[in-house]
DRENPA-3360 file (N, C-alpha, C; in nm, 2 decimals, always signed):
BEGIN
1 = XXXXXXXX = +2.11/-0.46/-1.32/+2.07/-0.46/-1.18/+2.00/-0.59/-1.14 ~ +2.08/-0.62/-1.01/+2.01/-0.73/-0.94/+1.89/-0.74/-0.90 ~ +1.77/-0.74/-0.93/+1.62/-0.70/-0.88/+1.61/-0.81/-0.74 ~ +1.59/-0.89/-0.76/+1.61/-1.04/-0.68/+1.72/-0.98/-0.56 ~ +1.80/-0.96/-0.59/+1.91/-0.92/-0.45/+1.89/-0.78/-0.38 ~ +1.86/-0.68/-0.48/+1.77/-0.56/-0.42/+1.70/-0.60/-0.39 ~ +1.53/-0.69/-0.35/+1.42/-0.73/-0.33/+1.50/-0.78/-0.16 ~ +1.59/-0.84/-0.16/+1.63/-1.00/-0.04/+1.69/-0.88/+0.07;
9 = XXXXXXXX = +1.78/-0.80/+0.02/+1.85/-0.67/+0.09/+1.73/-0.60/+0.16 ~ +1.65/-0.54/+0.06/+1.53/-0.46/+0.16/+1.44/-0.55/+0.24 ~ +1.43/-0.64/+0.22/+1.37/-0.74/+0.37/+1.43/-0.73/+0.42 ~ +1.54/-0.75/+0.45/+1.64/-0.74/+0.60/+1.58/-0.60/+0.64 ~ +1.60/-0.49/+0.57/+1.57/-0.33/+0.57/+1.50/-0.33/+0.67 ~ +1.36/-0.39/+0.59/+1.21/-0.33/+0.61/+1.19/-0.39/+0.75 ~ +1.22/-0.55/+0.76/+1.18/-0.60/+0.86/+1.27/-0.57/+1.03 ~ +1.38/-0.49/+0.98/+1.47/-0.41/+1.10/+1.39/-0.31/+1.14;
17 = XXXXXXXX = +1.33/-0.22/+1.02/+1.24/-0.09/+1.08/+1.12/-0.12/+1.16 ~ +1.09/-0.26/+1.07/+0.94/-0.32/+1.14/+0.95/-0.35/+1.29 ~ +1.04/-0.41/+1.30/+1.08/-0.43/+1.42/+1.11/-0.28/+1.56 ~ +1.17/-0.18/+1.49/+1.17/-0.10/+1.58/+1.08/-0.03/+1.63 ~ +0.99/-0.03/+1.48/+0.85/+0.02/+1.49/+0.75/-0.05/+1.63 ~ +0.75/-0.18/+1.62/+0.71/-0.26/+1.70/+0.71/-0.25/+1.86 ~ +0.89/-0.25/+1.89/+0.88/-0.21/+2.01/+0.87/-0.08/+2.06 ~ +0.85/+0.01/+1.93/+0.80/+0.17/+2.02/+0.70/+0.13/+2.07;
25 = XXXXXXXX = +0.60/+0.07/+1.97/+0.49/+0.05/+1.98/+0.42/+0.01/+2.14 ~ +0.51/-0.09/+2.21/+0.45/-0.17/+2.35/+0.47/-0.07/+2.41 ~ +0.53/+0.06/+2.44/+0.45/+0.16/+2.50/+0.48/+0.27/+2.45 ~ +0.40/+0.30/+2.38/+0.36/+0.40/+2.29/+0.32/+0.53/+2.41 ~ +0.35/+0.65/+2.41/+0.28/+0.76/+2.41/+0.24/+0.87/+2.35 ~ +0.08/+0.84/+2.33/+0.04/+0.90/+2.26/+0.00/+1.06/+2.24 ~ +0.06/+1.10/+2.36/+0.11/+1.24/+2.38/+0.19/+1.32/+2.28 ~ +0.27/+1.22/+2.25/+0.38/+1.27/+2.16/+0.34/+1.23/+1.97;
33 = XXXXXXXX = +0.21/+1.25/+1.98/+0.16/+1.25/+1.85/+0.13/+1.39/+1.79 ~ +0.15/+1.41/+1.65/+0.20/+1.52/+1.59/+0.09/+1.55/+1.51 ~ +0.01/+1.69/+1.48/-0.09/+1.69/+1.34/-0.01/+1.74/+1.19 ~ +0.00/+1.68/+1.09/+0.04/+1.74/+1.03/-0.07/+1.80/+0.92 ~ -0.24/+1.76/+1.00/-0.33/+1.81/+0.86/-0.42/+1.80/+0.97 ~ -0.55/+1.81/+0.89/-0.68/+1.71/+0.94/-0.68/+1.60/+0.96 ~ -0.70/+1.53/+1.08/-0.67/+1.37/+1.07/-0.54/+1.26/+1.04 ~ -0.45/+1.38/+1.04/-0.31/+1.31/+0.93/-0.17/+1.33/+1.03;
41 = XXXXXXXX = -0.18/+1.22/+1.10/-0.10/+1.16/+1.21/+0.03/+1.18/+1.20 ~ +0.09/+1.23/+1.28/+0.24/+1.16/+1.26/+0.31/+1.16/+1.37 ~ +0.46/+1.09/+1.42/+0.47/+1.06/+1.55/+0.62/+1.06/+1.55 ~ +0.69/+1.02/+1.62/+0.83/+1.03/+1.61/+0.92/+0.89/+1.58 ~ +0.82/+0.81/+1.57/+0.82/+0.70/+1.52/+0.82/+0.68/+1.36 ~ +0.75/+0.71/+1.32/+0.71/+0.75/+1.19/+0.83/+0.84/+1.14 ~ +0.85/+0.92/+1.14/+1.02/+1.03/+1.16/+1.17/+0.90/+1.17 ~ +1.15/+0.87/+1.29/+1.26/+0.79/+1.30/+1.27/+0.64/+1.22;
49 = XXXXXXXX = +1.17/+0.56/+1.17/+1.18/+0.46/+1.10/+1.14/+0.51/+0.94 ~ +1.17/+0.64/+0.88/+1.20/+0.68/+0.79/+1.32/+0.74/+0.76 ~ +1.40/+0.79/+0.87/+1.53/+0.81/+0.84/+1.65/+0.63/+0.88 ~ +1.57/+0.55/+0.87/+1.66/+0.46/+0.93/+1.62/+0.38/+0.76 ~ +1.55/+0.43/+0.71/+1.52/+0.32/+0.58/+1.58/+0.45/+0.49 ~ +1.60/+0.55/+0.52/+1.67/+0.62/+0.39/+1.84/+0.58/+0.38 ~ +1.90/+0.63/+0.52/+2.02/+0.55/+0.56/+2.04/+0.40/+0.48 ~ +1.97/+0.33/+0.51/+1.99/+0.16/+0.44/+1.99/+0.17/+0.33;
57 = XXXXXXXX = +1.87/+0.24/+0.25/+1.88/+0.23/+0.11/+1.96/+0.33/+0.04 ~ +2.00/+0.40/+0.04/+2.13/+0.52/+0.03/+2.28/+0.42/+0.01 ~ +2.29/+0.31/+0.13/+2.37/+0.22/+0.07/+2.35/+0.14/-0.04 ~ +2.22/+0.07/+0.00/+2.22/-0.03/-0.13/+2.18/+0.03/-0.24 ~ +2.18/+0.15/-0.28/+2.16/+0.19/-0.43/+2.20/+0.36/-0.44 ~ +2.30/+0.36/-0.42/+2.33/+0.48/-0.37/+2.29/+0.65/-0.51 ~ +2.29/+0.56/-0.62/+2.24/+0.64/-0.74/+2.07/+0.66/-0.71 ~ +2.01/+0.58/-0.64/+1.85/+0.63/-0.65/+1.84/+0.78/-0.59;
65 = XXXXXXXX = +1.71/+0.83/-0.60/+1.63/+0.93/-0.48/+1.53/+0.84/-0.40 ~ +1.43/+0.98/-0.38/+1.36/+0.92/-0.27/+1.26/+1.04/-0.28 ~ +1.15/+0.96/-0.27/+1.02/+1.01/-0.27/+0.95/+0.97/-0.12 ~ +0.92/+1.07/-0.01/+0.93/+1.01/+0.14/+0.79/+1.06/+0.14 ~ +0.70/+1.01/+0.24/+0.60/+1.08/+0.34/+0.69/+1.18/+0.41 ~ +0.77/+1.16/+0.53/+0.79/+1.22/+0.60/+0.89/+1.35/+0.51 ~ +0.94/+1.33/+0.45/+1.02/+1.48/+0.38/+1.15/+1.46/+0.45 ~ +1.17/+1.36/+0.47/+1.29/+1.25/+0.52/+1.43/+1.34/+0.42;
73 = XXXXXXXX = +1.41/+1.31/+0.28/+1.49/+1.28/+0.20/+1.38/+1.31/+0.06 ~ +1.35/+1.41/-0.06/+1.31/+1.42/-0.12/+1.42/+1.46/-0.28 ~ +1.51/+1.40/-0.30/+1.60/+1.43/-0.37/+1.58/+1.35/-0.48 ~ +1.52/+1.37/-0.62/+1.50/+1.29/-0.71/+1.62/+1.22/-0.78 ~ +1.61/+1.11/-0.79/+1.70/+1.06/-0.92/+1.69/+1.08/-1.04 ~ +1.76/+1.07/-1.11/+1.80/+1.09/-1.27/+1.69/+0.92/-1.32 ~ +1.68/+0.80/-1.26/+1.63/+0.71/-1.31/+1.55/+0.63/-1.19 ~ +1.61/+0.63/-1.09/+1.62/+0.51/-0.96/+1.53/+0.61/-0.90;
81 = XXXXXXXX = +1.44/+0.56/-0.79/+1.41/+0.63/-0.73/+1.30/+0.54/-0.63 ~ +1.33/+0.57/-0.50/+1.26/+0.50/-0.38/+1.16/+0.56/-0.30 ~ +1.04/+0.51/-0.32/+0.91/+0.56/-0.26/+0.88/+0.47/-0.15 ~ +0.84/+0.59/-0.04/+0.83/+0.54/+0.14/+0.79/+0.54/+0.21 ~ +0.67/+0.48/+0.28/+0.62/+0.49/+0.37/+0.68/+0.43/+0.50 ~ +0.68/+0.50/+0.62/+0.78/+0.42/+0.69/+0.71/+0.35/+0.83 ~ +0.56/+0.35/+0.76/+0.43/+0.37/+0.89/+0.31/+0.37/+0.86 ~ +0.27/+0.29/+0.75/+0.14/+0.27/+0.68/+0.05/+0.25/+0.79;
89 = XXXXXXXX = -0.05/+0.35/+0.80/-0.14/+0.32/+0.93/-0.11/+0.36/+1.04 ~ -0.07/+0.50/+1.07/-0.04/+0.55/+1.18/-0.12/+0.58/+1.28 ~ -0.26/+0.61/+1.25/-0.36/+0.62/+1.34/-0.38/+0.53/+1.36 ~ -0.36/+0.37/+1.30/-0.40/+0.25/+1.42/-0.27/+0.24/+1.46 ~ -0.16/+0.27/+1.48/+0.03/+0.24/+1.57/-0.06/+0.33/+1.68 ~ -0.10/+0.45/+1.65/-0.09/+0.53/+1.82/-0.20/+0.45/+1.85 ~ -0.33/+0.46/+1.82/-0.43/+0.37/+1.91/-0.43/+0.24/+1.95 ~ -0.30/+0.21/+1.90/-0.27/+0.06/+1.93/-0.34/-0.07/+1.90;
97 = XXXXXXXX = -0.36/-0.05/+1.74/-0.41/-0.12/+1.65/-0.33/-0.19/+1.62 ~ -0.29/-0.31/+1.58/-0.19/-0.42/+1.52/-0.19/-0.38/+1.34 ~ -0.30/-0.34/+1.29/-0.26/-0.32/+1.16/-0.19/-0.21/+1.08 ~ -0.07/-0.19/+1.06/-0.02/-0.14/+1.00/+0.14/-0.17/+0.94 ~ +0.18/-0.09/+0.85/+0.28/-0.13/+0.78/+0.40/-0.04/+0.76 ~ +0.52/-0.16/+0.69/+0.60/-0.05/+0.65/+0.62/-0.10/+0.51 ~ +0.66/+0.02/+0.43/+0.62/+0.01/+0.26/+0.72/+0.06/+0.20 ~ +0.76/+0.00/+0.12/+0.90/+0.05/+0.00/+0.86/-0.02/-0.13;
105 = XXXXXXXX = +0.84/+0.11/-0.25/+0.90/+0.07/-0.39/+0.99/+0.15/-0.38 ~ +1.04/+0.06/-0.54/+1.17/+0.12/-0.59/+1.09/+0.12/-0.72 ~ +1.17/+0.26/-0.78/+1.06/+0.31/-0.92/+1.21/+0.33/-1.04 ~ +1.19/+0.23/-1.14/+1.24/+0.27/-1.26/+1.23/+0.35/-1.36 ~ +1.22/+0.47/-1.38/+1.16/+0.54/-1.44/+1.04/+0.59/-1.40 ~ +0.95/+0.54/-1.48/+0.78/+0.54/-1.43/+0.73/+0.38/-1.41 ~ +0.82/+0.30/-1.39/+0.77/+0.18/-1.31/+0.84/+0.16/-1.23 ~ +0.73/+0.11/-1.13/+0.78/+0.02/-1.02/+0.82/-0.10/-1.01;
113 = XXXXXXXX = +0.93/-0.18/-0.97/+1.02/-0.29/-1.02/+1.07/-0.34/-0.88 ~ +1.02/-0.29/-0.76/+1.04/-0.39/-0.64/+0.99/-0.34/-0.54 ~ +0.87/-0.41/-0.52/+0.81/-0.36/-0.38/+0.81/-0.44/-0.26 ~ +0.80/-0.37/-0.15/+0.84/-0.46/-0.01/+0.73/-0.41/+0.12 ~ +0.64/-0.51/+0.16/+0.55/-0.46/+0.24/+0.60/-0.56/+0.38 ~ +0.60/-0.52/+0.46/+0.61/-0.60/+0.64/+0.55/-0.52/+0.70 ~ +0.44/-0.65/+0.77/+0.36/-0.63/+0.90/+0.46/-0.66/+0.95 ~ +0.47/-0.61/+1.08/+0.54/-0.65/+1.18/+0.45/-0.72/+1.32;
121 = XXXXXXXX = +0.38/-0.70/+1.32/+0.24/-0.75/+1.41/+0.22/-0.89/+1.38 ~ +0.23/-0.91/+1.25/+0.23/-1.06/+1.22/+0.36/-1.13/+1.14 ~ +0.45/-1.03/+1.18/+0.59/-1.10/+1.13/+0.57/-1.13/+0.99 ~ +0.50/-1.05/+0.90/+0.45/-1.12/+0.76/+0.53/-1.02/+0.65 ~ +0.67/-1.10/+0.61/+0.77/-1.00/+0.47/+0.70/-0.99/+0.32 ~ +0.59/-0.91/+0.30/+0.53/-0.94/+0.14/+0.64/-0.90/+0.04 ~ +0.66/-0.94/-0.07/+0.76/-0.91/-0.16/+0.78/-0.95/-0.32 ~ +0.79/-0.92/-0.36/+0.81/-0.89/-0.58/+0.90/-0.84/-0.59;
129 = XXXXXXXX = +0.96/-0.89/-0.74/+1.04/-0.73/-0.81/+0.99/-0.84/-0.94 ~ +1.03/-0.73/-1.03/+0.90/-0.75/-1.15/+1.01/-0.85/-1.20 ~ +0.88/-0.96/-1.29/+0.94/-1.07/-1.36/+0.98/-1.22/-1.24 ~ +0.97/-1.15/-1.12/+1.00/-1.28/-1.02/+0.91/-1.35/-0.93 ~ +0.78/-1.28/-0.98/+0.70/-1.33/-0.85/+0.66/-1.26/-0.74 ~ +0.60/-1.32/-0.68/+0.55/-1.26/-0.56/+0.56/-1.33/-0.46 ~ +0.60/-1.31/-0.28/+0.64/-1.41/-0.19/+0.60/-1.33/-0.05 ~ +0.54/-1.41/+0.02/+0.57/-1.38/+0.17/+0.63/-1.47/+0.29;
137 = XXXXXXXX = +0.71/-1.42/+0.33/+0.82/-1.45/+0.35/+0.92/-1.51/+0.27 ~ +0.94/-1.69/+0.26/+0.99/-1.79/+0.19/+0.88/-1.87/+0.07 ~ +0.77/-1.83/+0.11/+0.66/-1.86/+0.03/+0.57/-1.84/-0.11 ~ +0.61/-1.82/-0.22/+0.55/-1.77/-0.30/+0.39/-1.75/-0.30 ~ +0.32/-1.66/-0.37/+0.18/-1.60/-0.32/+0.14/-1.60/-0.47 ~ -0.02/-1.61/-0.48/-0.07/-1.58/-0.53/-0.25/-1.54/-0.50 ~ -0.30/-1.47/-0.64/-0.40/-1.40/-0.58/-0.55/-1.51/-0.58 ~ -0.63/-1.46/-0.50/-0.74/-1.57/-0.52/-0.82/-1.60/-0.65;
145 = XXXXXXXX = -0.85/-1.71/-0.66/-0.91/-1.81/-0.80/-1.10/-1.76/-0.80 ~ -1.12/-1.66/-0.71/-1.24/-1.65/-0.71/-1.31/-1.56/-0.85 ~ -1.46/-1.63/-0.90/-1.45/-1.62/-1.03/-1.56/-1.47/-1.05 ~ -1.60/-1.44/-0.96/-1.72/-1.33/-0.93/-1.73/-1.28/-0.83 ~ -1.76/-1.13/-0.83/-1.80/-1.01/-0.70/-1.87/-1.08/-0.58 ~ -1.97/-1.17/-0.63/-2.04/-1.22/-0.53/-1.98/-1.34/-0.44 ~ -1.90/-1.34/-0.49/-1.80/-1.47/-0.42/-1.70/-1.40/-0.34 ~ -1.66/-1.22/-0.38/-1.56/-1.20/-0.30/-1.56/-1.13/-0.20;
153 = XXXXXXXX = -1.49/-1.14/-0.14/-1.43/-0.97/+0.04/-1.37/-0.88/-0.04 ~ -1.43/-0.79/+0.01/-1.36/-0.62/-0.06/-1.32/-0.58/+0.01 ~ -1.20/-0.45/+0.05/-1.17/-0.39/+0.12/-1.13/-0.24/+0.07 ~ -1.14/-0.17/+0.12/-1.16/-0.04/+0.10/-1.08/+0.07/+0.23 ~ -1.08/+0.22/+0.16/-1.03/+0.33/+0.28/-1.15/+0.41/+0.26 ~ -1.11/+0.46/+0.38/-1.24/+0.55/+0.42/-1.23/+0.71/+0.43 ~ -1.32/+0.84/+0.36/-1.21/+0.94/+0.36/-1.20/+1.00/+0.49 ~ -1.06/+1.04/+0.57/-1.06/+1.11/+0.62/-1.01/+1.27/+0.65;
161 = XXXXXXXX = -0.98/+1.29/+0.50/-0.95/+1.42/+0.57/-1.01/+1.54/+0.44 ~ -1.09/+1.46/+0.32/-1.11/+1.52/+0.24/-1.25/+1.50/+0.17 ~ -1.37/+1.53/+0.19/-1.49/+1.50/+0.21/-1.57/+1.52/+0.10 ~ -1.49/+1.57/-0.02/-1.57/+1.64/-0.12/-1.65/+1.50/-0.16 ~ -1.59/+1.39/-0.19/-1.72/+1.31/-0.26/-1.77/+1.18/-0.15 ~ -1.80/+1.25/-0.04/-1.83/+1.13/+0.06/-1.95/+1.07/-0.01 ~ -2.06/+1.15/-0.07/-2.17/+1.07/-0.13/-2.13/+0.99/-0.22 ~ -2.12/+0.99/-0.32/-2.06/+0.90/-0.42/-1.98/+0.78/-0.33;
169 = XXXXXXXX = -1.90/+0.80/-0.29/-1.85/+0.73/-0.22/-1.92/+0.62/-0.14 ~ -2.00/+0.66/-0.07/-2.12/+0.63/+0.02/-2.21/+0.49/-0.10 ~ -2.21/+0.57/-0.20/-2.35/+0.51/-0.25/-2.20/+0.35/-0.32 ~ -2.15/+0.41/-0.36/-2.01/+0.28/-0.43/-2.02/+0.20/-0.34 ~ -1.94/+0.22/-0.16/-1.98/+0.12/-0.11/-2.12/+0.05/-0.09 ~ -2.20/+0.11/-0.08/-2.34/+0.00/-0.08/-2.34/-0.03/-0.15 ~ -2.34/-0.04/-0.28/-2.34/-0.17/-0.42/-2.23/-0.27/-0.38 ~ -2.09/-0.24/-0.31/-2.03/-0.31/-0.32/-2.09/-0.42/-0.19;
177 = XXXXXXXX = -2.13/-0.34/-0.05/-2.18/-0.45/+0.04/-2.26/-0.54/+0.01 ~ -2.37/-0.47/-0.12/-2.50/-0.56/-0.19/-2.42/-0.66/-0.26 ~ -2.31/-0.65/-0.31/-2.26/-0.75/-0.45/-2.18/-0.82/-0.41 ~ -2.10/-0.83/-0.27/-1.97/-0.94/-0.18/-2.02/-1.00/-0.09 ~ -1.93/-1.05/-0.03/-1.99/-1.09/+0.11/-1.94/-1.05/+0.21 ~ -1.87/-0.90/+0.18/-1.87/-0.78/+0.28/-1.73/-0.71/+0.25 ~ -1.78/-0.57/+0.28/-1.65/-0.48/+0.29/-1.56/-0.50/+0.40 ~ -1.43/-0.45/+0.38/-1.34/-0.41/+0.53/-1.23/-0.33/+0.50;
185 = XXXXXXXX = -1.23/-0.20/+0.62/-1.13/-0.12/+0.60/-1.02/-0.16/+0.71 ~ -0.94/-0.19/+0.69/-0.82/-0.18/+0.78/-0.77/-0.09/+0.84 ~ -0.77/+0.04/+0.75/-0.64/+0.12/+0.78/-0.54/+0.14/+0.73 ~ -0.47/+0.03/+0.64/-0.33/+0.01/+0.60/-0.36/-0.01/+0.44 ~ -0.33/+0.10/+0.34/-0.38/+0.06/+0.18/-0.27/-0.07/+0.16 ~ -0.12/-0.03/+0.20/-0.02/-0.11/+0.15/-0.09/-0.26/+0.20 ~ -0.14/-0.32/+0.32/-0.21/-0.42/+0.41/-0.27/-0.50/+0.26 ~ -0.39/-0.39/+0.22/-0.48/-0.42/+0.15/-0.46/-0.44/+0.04;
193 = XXXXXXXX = -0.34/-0.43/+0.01/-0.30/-0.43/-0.12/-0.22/-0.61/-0.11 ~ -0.12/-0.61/+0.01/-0.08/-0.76/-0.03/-0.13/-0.86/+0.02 ~ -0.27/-0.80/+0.11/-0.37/-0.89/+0.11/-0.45/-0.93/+0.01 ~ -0.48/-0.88/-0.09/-0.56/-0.90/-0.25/-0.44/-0.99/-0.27 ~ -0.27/-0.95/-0.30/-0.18/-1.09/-0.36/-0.19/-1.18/-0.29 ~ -0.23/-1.22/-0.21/-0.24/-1.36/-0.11/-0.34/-1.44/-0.09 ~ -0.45/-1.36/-0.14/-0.59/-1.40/-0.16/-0.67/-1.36/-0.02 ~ -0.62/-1.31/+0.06/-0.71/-1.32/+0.17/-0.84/-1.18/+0.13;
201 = XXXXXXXX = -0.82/-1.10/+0.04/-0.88/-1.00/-0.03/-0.90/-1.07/-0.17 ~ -1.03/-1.02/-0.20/-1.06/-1.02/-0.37/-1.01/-0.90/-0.44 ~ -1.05/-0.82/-0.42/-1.01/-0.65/-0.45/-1.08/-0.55/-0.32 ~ -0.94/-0.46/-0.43/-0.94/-0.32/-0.32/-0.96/-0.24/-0.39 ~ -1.04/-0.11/-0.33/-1.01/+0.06/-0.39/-1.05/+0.12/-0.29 ~ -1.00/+0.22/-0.36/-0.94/+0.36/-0.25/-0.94/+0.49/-0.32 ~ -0.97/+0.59/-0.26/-0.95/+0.74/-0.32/-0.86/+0.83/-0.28 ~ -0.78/+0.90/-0.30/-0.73/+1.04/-0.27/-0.60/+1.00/-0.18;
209 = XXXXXXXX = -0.52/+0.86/-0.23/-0.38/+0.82/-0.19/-0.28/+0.88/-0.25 ~ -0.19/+0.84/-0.20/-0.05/+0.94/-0.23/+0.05/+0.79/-0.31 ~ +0.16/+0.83/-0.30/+0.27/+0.71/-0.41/+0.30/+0.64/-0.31 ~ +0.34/+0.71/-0.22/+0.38/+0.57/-0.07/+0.30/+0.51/-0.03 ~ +0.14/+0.53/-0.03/+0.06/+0.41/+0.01/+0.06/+0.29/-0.09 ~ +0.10/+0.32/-0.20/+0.07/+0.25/-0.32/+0.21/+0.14/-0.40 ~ +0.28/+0.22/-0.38/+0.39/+0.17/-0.45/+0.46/+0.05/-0.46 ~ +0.48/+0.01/-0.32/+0.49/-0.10/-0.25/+0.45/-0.19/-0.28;
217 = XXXXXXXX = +0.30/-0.22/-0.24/+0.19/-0.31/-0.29/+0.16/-0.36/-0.43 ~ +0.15/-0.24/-0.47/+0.09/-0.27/-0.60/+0.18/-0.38/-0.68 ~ +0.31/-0.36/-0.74/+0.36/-0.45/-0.77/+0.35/-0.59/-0.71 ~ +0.37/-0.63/-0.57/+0.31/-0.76/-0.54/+0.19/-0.83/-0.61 ~ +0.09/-0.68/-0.59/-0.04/-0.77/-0.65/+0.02/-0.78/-0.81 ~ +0.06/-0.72/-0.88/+0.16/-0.79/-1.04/+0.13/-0.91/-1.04 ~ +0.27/-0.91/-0.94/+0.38/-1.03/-0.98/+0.28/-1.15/-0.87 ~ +0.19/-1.13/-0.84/+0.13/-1.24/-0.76/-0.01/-1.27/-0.86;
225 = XXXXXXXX = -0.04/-1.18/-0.99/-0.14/-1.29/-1.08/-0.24/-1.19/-1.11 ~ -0.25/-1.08/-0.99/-0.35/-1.01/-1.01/-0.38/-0.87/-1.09 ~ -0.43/-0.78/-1.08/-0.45/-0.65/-1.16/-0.47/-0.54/-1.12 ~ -0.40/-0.43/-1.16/-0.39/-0.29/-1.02/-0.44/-0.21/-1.18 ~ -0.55/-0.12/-1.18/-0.54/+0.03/-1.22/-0.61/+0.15/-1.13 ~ -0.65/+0.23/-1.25/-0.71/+0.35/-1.17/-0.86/+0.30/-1.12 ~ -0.97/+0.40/-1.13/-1.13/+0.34/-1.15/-1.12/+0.35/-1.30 ~ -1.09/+0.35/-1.40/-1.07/+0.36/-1.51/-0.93/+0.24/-1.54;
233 = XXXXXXXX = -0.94/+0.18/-1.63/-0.84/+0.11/-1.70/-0.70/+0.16/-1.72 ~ -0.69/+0.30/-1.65/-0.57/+0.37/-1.72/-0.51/+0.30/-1.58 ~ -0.35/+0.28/-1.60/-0.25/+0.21/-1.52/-0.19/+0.32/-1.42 ~ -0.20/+0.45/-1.45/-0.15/+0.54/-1.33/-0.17/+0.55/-1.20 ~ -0.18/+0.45/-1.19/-0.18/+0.45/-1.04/-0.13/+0.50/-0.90 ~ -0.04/+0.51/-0.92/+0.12/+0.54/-0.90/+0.07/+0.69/-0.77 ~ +0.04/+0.79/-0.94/+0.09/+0.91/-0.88/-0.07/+0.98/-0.89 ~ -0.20/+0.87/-0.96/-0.32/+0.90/-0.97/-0.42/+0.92/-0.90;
241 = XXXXXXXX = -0.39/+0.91/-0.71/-0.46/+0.86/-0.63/-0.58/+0.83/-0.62 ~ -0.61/+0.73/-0.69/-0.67/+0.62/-0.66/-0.65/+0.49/-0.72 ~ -0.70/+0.37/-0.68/-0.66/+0.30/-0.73/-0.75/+0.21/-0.72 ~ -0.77/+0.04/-0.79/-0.85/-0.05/-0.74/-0.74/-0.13/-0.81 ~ -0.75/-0.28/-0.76/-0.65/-0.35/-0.74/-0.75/-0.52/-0.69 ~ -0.71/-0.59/-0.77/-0.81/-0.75/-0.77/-0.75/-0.85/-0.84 ~ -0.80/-0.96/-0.80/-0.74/-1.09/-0.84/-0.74/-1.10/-1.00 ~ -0.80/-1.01/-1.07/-0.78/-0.98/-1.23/-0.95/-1.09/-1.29;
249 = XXXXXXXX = -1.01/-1.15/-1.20/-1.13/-1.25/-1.25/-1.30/-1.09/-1.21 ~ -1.23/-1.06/-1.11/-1.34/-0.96/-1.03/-1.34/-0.79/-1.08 ~ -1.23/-0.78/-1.16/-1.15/-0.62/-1.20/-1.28/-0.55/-1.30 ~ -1.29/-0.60/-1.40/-1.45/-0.53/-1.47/-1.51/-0.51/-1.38 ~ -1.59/-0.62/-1.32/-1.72/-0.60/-1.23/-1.67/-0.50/-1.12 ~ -1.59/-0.50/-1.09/-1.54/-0.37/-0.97/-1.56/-0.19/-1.03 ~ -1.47/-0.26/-1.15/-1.47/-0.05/-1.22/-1.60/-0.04/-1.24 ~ -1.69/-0.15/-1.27/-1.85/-0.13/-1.30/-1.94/-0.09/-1.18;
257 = XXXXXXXX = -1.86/-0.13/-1.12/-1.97/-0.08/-0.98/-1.90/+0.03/-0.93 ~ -1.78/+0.06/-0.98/-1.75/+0.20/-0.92/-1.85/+0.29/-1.03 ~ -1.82/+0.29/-1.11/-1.87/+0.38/-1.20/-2.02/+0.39/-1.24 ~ -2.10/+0.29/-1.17/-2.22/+0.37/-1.15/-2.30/+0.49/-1.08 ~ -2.18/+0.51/-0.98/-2.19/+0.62/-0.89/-2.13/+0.71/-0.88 ~ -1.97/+0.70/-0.95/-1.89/+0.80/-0.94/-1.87/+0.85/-1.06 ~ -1.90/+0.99/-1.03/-1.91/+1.07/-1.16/-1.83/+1.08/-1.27 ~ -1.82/+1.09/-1.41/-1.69/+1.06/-1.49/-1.61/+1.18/-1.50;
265 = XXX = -1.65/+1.29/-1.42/-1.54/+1.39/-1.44/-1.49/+1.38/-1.31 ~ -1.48/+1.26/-1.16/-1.37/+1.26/-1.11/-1.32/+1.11/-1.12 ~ -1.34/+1.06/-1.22/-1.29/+0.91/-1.28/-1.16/+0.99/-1.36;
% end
């Protein structure tokens, strides 16, 4: 398999959907916004630039499945399989927030081997497939050279629709505000994630994410220098929801400051 020509293929993809995503976006109505939970947005946007990336990728790899947000297309493969977000950040698209994303891995087995993130807000193609690097756009990326917590920006999600450990939570980030030189939530995990490979982030964590906010990203941060596990050293990330993810100089001191507050029976 061509990883490198699958990787170049889903740019064209991603940044077609980004695009259409975009111009719903200049007038959005937000009337036509959908609940599918507590707080858990969805829109017909979201719907329609997930059936337009299953279509595309159906061609170019017509043996994979697909693991969707939207329940687009849930048909597992025997090996191949494509994990999707087609709208990272839906509650900032309706409120008309510029940050958000669209997100594809492709999963080998139990790894992931090409991931593709595009802002479309800032025309920005993030991209890896393992063993090649990491690039946005034409540019290759890597993560920042910063050598300590107290040197870095953190960014983080915030819970909304599942409140069991908002303390713990609560108390993590104040160590983290006390130890950086500041937290930031975006909204977009996939954002935050190829923001850590580019250096504009030191590290990120997060709680109670699904495979499509993750999948995507994570590999960039890989193949761009840096380090993705659980709050714990175990690598599941994937399917473990949660994750923390850093330039690999700041990764101890992170799981250290998680884990003085979060209990080890939800570590």
């Amino acid at each position: 398999m061509n990883l490198k020509q699958i990787s170049q293929n889903l740019n064209i993809l991603a940044q077609r959907v980004g695009a259409f995503i975009k111009h719903e976006g200049e007038n959005f109505d937000r009337s036509r916004v959908e609940m599918k939970g507590f707080n858990n947005l969805v829109s017909y946007v979201d719907k329609q630039a997930e059936e337009q990336l299953v279509e595309g990728l159906r061609q170019l790899l017509p043996e994979a499945g697909f693991i969707t947000e939207e329940d687009t297309d849930n048909t597992k493969g025997e090996r191949y399989n494509w994990i999707i977000d087609p709208l990272d950040g839906t509650t900032n698209f309706t409120h008309g927030l510029p940050a958000y994303s669209v997100s594809v891995g492709l999963m080998d087995g139990d790894e992931v081997v090409v991931g593709v993130v595009y802002e479309p807000s800032r025309d920005e193609c993030f991209w890896a497939y393992k063993g090649g690097g990491a690039f946005c756009n034409d540019k290759q990326i890597k993560v920042s050279d910063a050598p300590a917590l107290k040197d870095s920006l953190i960014a983080t999600g915030f819970p909304y629709y599942d409140f069991g450990l908002t303390q713990q939570y609560l108390q993590v980030l104040g160590s983290f505000m006390g130890k950086s030189h500041g937290v930031r939530r975006l909204g977009s995990a996939a954002l935050d994630l190829v923001y850590v490979a580019i250096g504009r982030f030191e590290g990120f964590f997060e709680y109670n994410l699904n495979p499509w906010d993750v999948a995507g990203g994570a590999i960039i941060v890989q193949e761009a220098g840096g380090k993705v596990t659980k709050f714990t050293h175990s690598n599941d990330f994937i399917f473990g929801r949660e994750i923390v993810a850093s330039n690999g100089h700041v990764h101890q001191e992170m799981l250290d400051t998680i884990a003085e507050h979060w209990k080890k029976s939800d570590i």
